[in-house]
N, CA, C and O of each residue as an XYZ file, in Angstrom:
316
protein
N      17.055     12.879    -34.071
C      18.144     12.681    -35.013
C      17.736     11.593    -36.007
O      17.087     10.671    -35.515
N      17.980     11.537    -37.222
C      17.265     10.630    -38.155
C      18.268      9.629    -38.187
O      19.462      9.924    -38.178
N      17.935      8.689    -38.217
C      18.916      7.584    -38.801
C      19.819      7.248    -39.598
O      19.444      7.356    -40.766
N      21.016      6.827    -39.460
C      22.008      7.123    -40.329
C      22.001      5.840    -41.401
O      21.690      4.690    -41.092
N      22.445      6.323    -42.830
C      22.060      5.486    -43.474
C      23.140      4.458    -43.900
O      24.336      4.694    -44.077
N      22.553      3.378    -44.021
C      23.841      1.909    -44.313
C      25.172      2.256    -45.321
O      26.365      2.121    -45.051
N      24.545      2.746    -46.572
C      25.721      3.119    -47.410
C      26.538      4.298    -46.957
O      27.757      4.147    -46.874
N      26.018      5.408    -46.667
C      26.570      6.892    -46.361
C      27.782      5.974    -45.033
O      28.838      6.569    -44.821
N      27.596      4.899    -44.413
C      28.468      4.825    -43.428
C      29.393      3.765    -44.222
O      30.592      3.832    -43.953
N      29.144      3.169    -44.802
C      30.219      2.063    -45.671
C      31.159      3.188    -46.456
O      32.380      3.064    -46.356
N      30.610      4.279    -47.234
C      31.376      4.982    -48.324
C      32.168      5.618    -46.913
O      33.245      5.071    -46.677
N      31.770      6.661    -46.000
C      32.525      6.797    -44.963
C      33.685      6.251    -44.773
O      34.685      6.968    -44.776
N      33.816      4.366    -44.496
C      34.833      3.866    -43.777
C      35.792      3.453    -44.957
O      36.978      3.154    -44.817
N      34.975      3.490    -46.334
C      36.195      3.186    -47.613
C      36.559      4.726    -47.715
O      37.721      4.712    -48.119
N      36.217      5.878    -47.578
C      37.169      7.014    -47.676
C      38.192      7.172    -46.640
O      39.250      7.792    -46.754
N      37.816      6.630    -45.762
C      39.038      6.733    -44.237
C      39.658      5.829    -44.405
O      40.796      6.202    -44.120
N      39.712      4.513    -44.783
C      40.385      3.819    -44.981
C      40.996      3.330    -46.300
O      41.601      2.295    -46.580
N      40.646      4.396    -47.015
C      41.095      4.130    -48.561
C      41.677      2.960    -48.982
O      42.864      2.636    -49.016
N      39.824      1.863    -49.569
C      39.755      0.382    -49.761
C      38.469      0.899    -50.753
O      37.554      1.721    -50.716
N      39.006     -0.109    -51.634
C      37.584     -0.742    -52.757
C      36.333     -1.037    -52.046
O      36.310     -2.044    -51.339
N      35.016     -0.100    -52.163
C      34.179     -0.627    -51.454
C      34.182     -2.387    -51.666
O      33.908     -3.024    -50.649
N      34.456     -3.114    -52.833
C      34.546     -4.222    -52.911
C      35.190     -5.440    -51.537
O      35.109     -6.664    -51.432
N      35.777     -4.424    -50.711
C      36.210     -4.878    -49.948
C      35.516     -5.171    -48.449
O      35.425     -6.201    -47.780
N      35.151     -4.045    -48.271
C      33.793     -4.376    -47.282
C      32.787     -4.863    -47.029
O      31.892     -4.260    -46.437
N      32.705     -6.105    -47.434
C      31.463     -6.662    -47.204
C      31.181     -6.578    -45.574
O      31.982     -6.315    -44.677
N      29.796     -6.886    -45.497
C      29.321     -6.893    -44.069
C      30.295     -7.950    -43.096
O      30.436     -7.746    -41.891
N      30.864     -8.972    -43.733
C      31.349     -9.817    -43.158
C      32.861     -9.523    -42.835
O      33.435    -10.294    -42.066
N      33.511     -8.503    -43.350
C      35.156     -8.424    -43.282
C      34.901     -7.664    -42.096
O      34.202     -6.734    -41.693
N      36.188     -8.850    -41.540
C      36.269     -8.622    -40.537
C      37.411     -6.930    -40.321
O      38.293     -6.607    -41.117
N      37.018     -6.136    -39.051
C      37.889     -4.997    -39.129
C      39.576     -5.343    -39.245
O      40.233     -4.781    -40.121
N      40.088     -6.115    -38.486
C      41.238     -6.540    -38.231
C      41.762     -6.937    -39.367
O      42.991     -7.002    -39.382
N      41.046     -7.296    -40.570
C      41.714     -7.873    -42.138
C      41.970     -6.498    -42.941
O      42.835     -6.388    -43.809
N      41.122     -5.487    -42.545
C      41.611     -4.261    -43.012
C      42.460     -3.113    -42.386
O      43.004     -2.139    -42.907
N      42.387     -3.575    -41.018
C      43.365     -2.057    -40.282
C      44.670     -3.217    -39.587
O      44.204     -4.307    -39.258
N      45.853     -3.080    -39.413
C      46.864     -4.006    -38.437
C      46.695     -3.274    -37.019
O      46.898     -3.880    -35.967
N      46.366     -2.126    -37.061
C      46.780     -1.351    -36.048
C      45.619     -0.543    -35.656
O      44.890      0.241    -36.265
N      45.691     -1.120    -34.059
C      44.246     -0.742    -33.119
C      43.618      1.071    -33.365
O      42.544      1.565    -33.709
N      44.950      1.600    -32.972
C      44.763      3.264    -33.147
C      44.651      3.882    -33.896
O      44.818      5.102    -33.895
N      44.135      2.768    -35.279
C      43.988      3.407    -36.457
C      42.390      3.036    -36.376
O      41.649      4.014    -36.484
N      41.595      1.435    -36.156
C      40.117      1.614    -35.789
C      39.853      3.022    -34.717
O      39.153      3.964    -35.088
N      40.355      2.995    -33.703
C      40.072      4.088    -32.927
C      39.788      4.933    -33.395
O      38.628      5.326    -33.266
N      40.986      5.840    -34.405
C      40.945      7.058    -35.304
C      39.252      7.208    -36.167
O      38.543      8.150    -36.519
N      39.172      5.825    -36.224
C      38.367      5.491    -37.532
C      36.606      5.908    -37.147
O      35.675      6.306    -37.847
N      36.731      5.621    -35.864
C      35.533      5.383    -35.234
C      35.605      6.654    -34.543
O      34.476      7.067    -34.276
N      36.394      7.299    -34.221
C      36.390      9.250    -33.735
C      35.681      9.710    -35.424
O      34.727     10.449    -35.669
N      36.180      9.285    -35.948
C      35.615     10.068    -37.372
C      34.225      9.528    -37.889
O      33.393     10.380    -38.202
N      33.964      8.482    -37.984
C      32.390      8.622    -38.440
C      31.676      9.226    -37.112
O      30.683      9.927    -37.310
N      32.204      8.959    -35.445
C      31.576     10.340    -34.611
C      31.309     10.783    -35.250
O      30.130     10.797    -35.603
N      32.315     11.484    -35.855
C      32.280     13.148    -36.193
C      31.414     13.276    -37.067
O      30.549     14.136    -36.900
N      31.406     12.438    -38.264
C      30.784     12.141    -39.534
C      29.436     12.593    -39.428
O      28.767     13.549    -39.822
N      29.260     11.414    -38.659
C      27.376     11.414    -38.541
C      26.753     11.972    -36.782
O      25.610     12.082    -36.339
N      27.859     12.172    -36.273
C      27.114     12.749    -34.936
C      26.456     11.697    -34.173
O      25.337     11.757    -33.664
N      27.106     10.933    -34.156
C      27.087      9.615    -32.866
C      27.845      9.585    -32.129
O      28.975      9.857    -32.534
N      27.654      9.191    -30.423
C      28.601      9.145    -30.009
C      28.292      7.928    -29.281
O      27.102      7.682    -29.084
N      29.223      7.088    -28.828
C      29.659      6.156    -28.731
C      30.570      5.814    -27.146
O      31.240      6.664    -26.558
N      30.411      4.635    -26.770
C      31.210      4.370    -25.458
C      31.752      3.180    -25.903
O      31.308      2.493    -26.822
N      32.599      2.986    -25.311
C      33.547      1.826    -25.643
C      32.947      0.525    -25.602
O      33.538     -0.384    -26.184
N      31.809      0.275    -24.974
C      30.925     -0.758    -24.296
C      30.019     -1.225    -25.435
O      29.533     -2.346    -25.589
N      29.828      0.389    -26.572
C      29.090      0.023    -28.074
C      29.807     -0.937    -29.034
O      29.257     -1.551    -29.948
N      31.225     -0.990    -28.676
C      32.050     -1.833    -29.566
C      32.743     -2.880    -29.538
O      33.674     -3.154    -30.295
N      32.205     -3.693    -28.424
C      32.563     -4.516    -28.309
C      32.078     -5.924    -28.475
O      32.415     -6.971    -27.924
N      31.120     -5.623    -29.464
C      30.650     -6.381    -30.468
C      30.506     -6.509    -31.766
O      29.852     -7.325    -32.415
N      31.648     -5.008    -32.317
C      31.735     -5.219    -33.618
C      32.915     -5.317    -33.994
O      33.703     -4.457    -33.602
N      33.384     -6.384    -34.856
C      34.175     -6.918    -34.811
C      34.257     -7.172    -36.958
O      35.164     -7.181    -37.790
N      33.353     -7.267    -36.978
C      33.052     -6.813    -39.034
C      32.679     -5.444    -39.084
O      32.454     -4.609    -38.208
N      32.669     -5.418    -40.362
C      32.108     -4.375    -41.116
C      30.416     -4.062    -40.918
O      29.877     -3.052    -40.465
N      29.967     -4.992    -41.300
C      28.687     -4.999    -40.309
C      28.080     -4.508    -39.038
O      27.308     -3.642    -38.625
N      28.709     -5.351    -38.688
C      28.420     -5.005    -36.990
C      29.120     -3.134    -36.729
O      28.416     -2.426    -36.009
N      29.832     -2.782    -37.052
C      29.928     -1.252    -37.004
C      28.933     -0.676    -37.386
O      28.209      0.089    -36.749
N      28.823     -1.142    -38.835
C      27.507     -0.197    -38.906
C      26.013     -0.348    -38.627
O      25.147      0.405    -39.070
N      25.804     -1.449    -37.813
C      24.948     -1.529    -37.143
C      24.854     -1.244    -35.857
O      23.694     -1.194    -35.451
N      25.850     -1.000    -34.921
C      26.320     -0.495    -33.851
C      25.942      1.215    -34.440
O      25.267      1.898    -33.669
N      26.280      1.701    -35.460
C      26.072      2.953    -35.449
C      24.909      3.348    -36.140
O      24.568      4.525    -36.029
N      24.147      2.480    -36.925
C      22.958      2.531    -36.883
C      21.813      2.856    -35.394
O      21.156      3.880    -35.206
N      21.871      1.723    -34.581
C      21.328      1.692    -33.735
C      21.597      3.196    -32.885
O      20.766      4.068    -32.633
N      22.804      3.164    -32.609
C      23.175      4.527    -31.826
C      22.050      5.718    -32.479
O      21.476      6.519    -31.741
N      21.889      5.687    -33.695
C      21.696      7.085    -34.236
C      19.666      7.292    -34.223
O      18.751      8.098    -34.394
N      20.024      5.745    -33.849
C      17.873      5.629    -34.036
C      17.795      6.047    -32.316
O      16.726      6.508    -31.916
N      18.922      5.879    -31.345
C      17.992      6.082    -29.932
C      18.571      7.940    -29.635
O      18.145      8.573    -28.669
């Protein structure tokens, strides 16, 4: 599976979450953009889907920015 690429997953989470990419920096944190947990959840079933990663709950519990997601799903997609 080839690696998923940094932007293709940023434009991803500003179409699901319909935000100014301006808003995502690597550093915003998720919680400044969603109030509500079952909406990251939602969020993170869909780039699944997106890019064909899958994920255990144990992958996310270190991302906590914008960053760290998509490096969490980076990594996923290189092993």
């Amino acid at each position: 599976m080839p690696n998923v690429d940094y932007s293709k997953i940023k434009q991803a989470i500003k179409d699901f979450l319909h935000v100014p990419l301006e808003k995502l920096s690597d550093e915003t944190r998720l919680t400044e953009l969603v109030r509500e947990s079952f909406i990251l959840v939602e969020m993170v079933m869909y780039l699944q889907d997106e890019f064909n990663v899958q994920l255990v709950q144990d992958d996310l519990k270190t991302a906590h920015t914008v960053g760290e997601l998509i490096r969490v799903f980076k990594e996923k997609s290189a092993s």
